[in-house]
C-alpha atoms as a printed R data frame, in Angstrom:
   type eleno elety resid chain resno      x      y       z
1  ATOM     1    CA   UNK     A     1 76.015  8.743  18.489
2  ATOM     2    CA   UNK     A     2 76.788  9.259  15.044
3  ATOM     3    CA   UNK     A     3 74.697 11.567  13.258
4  ATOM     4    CA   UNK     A     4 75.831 12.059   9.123
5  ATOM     5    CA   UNK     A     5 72.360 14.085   8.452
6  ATOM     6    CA   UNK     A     6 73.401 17.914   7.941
7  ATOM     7    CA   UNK     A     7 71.675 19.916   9.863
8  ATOM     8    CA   UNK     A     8 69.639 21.733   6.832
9  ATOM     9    CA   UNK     A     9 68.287 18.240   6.103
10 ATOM    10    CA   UNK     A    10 66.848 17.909   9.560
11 ATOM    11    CA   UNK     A    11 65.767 21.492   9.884
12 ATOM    12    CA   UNK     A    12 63.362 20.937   6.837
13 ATOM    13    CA   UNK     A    13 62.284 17.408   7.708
14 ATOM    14    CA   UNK     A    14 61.110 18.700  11.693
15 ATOM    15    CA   UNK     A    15 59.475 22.133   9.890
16 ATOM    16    CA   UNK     A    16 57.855 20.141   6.808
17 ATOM    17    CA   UNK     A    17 54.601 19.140   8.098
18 ATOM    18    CA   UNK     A    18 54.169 22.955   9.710
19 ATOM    19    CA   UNK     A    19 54.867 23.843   5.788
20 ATOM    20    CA   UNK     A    20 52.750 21.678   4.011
21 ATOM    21    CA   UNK     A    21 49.994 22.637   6.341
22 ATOM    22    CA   UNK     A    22 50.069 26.307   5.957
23 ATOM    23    CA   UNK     A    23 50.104 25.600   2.581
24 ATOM    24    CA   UNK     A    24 47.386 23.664   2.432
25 ATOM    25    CA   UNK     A    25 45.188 26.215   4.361
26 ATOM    26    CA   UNK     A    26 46.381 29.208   1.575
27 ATOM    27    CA   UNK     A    27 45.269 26.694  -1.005
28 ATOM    28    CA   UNK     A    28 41.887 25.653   0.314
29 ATOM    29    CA   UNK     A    29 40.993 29.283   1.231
30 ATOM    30    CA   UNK     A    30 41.922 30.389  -1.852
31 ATOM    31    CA   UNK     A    31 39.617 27.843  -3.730
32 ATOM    32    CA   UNK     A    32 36.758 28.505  -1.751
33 ATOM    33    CA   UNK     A    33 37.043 32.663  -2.502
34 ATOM    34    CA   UNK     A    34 37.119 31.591  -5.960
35 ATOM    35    CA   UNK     A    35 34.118 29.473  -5.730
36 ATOM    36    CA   UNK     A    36 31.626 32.001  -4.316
37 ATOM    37    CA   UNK     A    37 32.628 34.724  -7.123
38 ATOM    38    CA   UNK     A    38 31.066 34.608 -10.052
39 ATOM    39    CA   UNK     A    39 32.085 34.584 -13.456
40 ATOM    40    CA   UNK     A    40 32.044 38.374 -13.539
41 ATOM    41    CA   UNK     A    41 33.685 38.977 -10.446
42 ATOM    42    CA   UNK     A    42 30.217 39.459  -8.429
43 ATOM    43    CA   UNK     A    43 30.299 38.123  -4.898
44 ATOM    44    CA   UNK     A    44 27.538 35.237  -4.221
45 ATOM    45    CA   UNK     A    45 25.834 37.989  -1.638
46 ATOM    46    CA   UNK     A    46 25.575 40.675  -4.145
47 ATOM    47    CA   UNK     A    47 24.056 38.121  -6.726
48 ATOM    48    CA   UNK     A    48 21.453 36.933  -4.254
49 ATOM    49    CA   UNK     A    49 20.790 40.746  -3.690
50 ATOM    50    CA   UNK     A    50 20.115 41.333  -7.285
51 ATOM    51    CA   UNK     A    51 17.823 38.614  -7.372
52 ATOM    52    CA   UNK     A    52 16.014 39.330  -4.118
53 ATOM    53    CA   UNK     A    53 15.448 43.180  -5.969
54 ATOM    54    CA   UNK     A    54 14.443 41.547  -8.816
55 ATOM    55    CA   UNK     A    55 11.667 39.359  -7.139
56 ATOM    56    CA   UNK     A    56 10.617 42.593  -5.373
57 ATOM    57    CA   UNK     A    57 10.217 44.697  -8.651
58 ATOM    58    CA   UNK     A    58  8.424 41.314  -9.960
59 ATOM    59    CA   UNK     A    59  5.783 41.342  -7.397
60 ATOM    60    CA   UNK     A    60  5.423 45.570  -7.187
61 ATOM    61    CA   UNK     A    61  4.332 45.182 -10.926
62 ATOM    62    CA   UNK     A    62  1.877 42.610 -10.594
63 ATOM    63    CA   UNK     A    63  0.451 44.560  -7.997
């Protein structure tokens, strides 16, 4: 058996897919965080909060 790969050649070819899938897992979390923020840096939750306050003070005027 003749093997002419180094051995750094086939230590990254048997660890690449283990790579490329942590990578893609920091990548995709990473773009979801940034989608629920908002322009101004305001979490999706406290956005819906504001508006949820909003509706009450809304409703305790019409009252």
């Amino acid at each position: 058996m003749n093997d002419d790969v180094p051995w750094y050649v086939s230590l990254i070819i048997a660890w690449l897919p283990l790579i490329m899938f942590v990578l893609a897992v920091a990548w995709s979390t990473r773009r979801i965080q940034t989608s629920l923020t908002a322009g101004d840096g305001r979490s999706l939750a406290q956005i819906i909060g504001d508006l949820a306050d909003e509706m009450k003070r809304a409703n305790d005027r019409r009252l």
